[in-house]
N, C-alpha and C positions, 0 to 999 in steps of 0.2 A: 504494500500500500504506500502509494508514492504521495507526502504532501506539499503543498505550496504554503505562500501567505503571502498576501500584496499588502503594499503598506505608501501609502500617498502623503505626503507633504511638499514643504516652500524652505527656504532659508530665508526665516524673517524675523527668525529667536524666537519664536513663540515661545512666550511667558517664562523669558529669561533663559540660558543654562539648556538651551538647546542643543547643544553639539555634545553633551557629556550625557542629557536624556537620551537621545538619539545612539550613540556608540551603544549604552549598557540596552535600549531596547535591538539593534541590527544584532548585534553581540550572542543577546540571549534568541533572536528570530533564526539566524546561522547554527547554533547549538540544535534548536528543535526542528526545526522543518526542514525537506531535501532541495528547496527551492524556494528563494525569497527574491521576490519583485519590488522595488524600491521605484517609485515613481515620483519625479520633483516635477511639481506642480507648478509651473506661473514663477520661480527665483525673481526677485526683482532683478532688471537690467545690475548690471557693473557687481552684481553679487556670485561669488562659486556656487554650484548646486551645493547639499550643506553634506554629499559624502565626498566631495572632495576635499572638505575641510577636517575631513575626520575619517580619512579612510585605511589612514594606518595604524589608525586603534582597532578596524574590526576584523575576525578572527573570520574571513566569509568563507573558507571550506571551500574553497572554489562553488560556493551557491547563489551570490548573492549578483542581480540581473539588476538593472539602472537606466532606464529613460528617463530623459528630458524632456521637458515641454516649457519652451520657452516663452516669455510671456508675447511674442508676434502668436506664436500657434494658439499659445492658450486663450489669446483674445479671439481668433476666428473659431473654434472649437463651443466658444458660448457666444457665436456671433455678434461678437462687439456689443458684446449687453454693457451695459458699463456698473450694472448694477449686480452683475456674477459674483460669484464668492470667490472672493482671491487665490484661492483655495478649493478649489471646483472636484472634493471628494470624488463624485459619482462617477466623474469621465475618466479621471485616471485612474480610479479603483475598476476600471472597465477596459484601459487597456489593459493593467496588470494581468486582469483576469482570462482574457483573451490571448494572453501568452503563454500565460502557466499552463504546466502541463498537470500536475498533480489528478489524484485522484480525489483527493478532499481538496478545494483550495479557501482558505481562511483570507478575512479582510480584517485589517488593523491598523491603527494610527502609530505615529511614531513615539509615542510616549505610554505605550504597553508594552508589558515585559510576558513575554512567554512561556506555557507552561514549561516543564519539564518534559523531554520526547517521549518518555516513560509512559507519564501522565496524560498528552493528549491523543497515544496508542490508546491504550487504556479505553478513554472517553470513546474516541473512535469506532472501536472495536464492537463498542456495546449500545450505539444509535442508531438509528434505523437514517439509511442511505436516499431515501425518498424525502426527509423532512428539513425544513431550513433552519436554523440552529439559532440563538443568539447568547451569548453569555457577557456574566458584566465582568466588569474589571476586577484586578484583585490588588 
C-alpha cells in the first residue's frame, strides 16, 4: 500500500517561525509517507519558494516532489479575481493530487506534523476504502 500527502503553501511567514514549522512538519511528512507533494502557492515576486530556504534541513528520502506556481500562473488559475485567497488551497491541493500516485493520498497544510508510519498503517489498514476521511489535528 503505497501513500502520498500533498501539502500546499506561500512563503509569506505565516504566523511567524515559518521555515522551522515547515522543516519539522516536510521532516516528519518524509518519515511517514512514500511520497510527499509540496506545492508553493502564489510566493510573492523577489521571494525563494520557502523549501529552498530550508531544504537542507529536510531529510526527503528521495520522496519529496515540488511545484511552483508563481504568482503570473496563480493569478490566471483564479482568473485574475483579485479577490482569490493568496493562498488558493483547492487548486494546488489539486495539482498535488493529480500527480501523486499513492494508493491513499492525504491532504495537509504545512504546519501539521504527521503520524507515525506505524500508526497511519494501522488507521489504514482498518477503514473502509470507499469512504472520505477527515481527522483533526493533534
Amino acid at each position: 500500500m503505497k501513500t502520498s500527502v500533498v501539502i500546499t503553501s506561500r512563503n509569506d511567514n505565516y504566523g511567524g517561525h515559518l521555515n522551522e514549522r515547515a522543516t519539522y512538519c516536510l521532516n516528519s511528512m518524509c518519515d511517514t509517507f512514500d511520497e510527499v507533494w509540496y506545492i508553493d502557492w502564489n510566493t510573492p515576486e523577489g521571494k525563494p519558494s520557502l523549501l529552498y530556504d530550508i531544504i537542507d534541513d529536510i531529510k526527503t528520502n528521495n520522496k519529496l516532489n515540488h511545484i511552483v506556481v508563481n504568482p503570473q500562473v496563480a493569478s490566471l488559475l483564479t482568473n485574475n479575481d483579485p479577490n482569490a485567497q493568496k493562498c488558493c488551497e483547492v487548486l494546488g491541493r489539486n495539482l498535488g493530487i493529480r500527480r501523486a500516485t499513492g494508493d491513499w493520498i492525504v491532504s495537509s497544510n504545512i504546519d501539521i506534523i504527521a503520524p507515525n508510519k506505524e500508526d497511519l498503517t494501522n488507521l489504514l489498514s482498518s477503514i473502509d476504502k470507499n469512504t472520505f476521511y477527515t481527522l483533526s489535528r493533534r
